[in-house]
Phi, psi and omega in degrees: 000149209233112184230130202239132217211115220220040176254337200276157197280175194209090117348095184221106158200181173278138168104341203280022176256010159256357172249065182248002178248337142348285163282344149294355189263338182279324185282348190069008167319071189259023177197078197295145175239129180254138164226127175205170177244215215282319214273277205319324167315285169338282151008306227069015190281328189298321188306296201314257231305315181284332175293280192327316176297357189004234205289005192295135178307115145254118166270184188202128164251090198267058187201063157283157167270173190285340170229111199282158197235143169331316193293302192298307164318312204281317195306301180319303168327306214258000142282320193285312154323313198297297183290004178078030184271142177235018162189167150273101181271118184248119181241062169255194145272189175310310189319314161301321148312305185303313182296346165288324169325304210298308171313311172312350257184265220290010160282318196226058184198139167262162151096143165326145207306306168322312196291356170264326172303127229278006184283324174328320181124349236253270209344277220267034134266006172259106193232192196268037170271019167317183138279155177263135180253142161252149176264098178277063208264133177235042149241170150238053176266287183295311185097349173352299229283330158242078167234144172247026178222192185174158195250110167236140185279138200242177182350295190282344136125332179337119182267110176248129209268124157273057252224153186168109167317333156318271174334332205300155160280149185285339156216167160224146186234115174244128208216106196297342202283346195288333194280348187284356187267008193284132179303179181284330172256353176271309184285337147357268181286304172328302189307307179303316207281301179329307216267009209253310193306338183241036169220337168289325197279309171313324174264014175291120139322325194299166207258169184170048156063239176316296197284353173293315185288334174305301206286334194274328188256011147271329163307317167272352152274348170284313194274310163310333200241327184312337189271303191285339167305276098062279176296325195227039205313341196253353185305080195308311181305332212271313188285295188334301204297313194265085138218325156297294179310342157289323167302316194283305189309330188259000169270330210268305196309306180007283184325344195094162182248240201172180201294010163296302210268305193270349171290307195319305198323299215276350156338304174313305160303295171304313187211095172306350170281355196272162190271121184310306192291352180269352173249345160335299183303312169318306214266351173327296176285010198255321178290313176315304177296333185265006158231000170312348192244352200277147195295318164298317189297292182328281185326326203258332168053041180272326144003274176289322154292329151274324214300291204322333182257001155241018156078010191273164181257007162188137156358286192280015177275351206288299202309327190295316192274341174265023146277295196278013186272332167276330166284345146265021157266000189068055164264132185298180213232052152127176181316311176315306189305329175259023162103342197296144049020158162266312184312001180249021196283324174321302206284307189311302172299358189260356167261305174316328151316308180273336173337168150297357167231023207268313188279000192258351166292130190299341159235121222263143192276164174236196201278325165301353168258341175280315179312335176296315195284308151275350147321313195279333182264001168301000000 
């Protein structure tokens, strides 16, 4: 059975971070808790965003980590209680969204964070006494902001998917000027995590339409726009494009991601310094050529449909082309290049079995194959 689920409203132009006080006022949000971290701070963005709320009692949690963790969720909570806030304004990247969920959950929920986590069993205890968030994204990578999960590194150092239609945000204002100030290699990687979202999720069996047409015309706004986002941080069309594409991709995954995504988690997991959407980008071209034989892609001509949305002349051009497309963007030229070892391919693969996407790949992988699979990304 196939569910296909579409709601949060979405504010999308340049300039739009200006009606966030607006949409708090439609979401009922009359105390806000803003979480964002130090670089978004830094920025000035946090201001904009703190401008916009005009008189509203606002508090601010500004110290997410670059991969949010539990730890960062119970402090934020336990601000969000002192003061009494009855909602979230997430002003970020993924990491901030995600850890505003992760806040949403532990403010109005008992009991340790895992226990909401879906390998746990934890979805349907995420229920709709969440607090409500609106979403402010000033990347174009994850796509959080209309999504209904998040990733957070939980105690036990596991990197764990949170999932629940409950969690989607109640708006999102995705506004491209927050991205122009994003460095070159930050708007890179980011960019790669979009576009990974929307080609793994195209090549996702489930069955679902909409979101194949969502994901294929964010590829191609993606893939067309990342060099020039990227060379030209001021390039307005170029940032417009890829933040759409960051939104379509995370509109499109519902349908499931794959095995890129269940390498990343746990990678991601074994060692939190590493950048999601950069590793995304590694592990791409190995799934691609490793999901090329599964019987749905064939049958499906999914392939053949992206090489066509990225203007490639064939199929078997795709993986060749997401190496040198990262390396002009200056994203490092394999694993290695980002510190990975062999001696760590056990612990990887032994996360990547259990991820949340690990079964949603059109070929479900066994241990000998994923070990294949980081051989070819190294």
């Amino acid at each position: 059975m196939s569910l296909i689920y579409y709601l949060t409203q979405i504010q999308f132009d340049h300039g739009a971070v200006r009606l966030l006080r607006q949409e708090c006022e439609r979401v009922g949000i009359a105390r806000p808790l803003v979480v964002t971290d130090p670089g978004v701070k830094a920025a000035g963005v946090l201001q904009k965003a703190l401008d916009a709320l005009g008189e509203l009692p606002v508090s601010v949690f500004d110290q997410t980590p670059a991969n949010p963790t539990e730890a960062a969720v119970r402090a934020a909570a336990a601000v969000y209680q002192a003061n009494g806030c009855d909602g979230l304004v997430a002003v970020g990247g993924g990491s901030a969204i995600d850890c505003a969920k992760g806040i949403a959950i532990a403010a109005t929920h008992e009991g340790p964070l895992t226990h909401y986590a879906t390998i746990e069993g934890g979805s349907p205890r995420i229920t709709e006494r969440v607090a409500p968030l609106i979403a402010v994204p000033t990347t174009s990578g994850t796509g959080s902001e209309v999504a209904r999960g998040a990733i957070i590194i939980v105690d036990d150092h596991r990197k764990l998917g949170f999932h629940s239609w409950n969690l989607l945000p109640k708006a999102a204002i995705c506004d491209p000027e927050l991205t122009l100030g994003l460095p070159p290699l930050l708007t890179a990687a980011t960019g790669m995590d979009a576009i990974a979202h929307c080609m793994e999720t195209f090549m996702s069996a489930a069955f679902n339409p909409p979101a194949d047409g969502i994901a294929l015309d964010g590829l191609a706004r993606g893939w067309a726009s990342i060099a020039r986002a990227t060379q030209d941080g001021s390039d307005r069309e170029a940032r417009l494009n890829m933040m759409s594409a960051s939104m379509q991709g995370a509109m499109a995954f519902q349908k499931g991601l794959g095995a890129v995504h269940s390498l990343s988690h746990s990678l991601g997991g074994v060692n939190p310094r590493l950048h999601h959407g950069t590793l995304n980008a590694m592990f791409l071209p190995a799934v691609v050529r490793f999901n090329a034989q599964a019987p749905s892609v064939q049958k499906d001509r999914r392939l053949e449909r992206m090489a066509s949305a990225m203007e490639l002349a064939s199929p078997s051009d795709i993986p060749n082309a997401i190496r040198d497309m990262s390396a002009r963007l200056g994203l490092p030229t394999g694993l290695a290049a980002m510190g990975v070892t062999e001696d760590q391919f056990d612990a990887i693969i032994q996360g990547a079995m259990a991820d949340h996407c690990h079964k949603t790949n059109p070929r479900v992988a066994t241990p000998e194959e994923y070990r294949g699979m980081l051989r070819e990304s190294m």
